[in-house]
C-alpha positions as CSV (number, residue, x, y, z in Angstrom):
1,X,-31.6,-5.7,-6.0
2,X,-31.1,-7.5,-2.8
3,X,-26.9,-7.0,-1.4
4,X,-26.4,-9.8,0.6
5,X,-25.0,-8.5,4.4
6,X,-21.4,-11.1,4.1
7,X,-20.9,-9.7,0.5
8,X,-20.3,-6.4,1.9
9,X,-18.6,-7.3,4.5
10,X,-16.1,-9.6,2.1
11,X,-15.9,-6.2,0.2
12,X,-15.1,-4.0,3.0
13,X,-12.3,-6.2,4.7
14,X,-10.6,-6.3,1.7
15,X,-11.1,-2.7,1.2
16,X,-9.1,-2.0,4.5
17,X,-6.3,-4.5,3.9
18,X,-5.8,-3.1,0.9
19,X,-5.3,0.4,2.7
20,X,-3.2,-1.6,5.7
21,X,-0.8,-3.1,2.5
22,X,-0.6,-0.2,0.7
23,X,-0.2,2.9,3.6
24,X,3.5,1.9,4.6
25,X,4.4,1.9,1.0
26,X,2.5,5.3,-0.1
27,X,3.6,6.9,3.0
28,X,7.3,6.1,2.5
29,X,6.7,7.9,-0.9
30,X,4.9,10.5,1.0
31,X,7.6,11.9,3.1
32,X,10.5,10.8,0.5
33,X,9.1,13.5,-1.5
34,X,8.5,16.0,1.1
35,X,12.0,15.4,1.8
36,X,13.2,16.4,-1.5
37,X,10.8,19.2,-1.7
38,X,12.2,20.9,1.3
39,X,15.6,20.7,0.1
40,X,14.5,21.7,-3.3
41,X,13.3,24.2,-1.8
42,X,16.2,25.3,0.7
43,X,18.8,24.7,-2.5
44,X,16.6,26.6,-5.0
45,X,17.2,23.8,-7.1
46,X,13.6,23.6,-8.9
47,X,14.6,20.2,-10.9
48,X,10.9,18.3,-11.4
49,X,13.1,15.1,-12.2
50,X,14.7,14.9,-9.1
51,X,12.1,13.6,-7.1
52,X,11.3,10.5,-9.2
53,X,14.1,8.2,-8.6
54,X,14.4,8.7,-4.8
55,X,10.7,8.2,-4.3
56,X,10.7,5.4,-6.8
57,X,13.5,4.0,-5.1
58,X,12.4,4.2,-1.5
59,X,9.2,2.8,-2.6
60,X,10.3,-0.2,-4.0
61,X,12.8,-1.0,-1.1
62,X,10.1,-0.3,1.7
63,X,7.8,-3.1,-0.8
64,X,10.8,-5.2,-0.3
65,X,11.0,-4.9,3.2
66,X,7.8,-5.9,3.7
67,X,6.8,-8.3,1.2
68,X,6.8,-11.3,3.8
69,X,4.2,-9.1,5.9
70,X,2.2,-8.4,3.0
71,X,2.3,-12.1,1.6
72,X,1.4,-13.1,5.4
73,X,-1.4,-10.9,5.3
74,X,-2.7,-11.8,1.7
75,X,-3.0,-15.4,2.7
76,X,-4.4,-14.8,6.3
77,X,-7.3,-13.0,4.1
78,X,-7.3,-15.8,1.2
79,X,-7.4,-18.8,4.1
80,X,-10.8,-16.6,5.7
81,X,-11.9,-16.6,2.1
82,X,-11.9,-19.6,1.4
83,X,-13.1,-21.2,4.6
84,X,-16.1,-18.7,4.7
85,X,-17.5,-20.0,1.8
86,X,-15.9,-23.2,1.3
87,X,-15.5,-26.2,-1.8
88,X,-17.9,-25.3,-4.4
C-alpha cells in the first residue's frame, strides 16, 4: 500500500487545527470544572450535578466567543484545500 507524502500531510494539518479549534473550548471546561471541584470540595457539598451546567455553560459561551476565529480558521484551511488540489 503506497501512502502518498501530501495525503499525510493534509491529514496531519487538519489533525492540529482540530486541536488549535478545540483546546480554548476543552480548556475552558477544564478549569470550569476544577473550579467547581475545589469549592465542592471546600463546601463539602458532594452534588455530581452541579458541575454540568456551569461547564456546559461556559463551554458554549467560550464557542461563541470564538466562533468568528474558528470560522476564519476553517476557511483559511478549506481555501489551502482546495487550491492544493484544485477543479477536478
Amino acid at each position: 500500500m503506497v501512502i502518498d507524502d501530501n495525503l499525510l500531510e493534509v491529514v496531519r494539518q487538519s489533525l492540529i487545527l482540530t486541536l488549535k479549534i478545540a483546546a480554548p473550548i476543552l480548556g475552558a471546561g477544564v478549569l470550569i470544572g476544577l473550579t467547581i471541584s475545589i469549592v465542592q470540595s471546600v463546601t463539602s457539598i458532594q452534588e455530581q450535578t452541579l458541575t454540568f451546567v456551569p461547564k456546559i455553560f461556559g463551554m458554549v459561551l467560550v464557542a461563541v466567543l470564538l466562533l468568528s476565529w474558528i470560522v476564519a480558521k476553517i476557511a483559511e484551511f478549506a481555501t489551502a484545500m482546495f487550491s492544493l488540489y484544485g477543479p477536478v
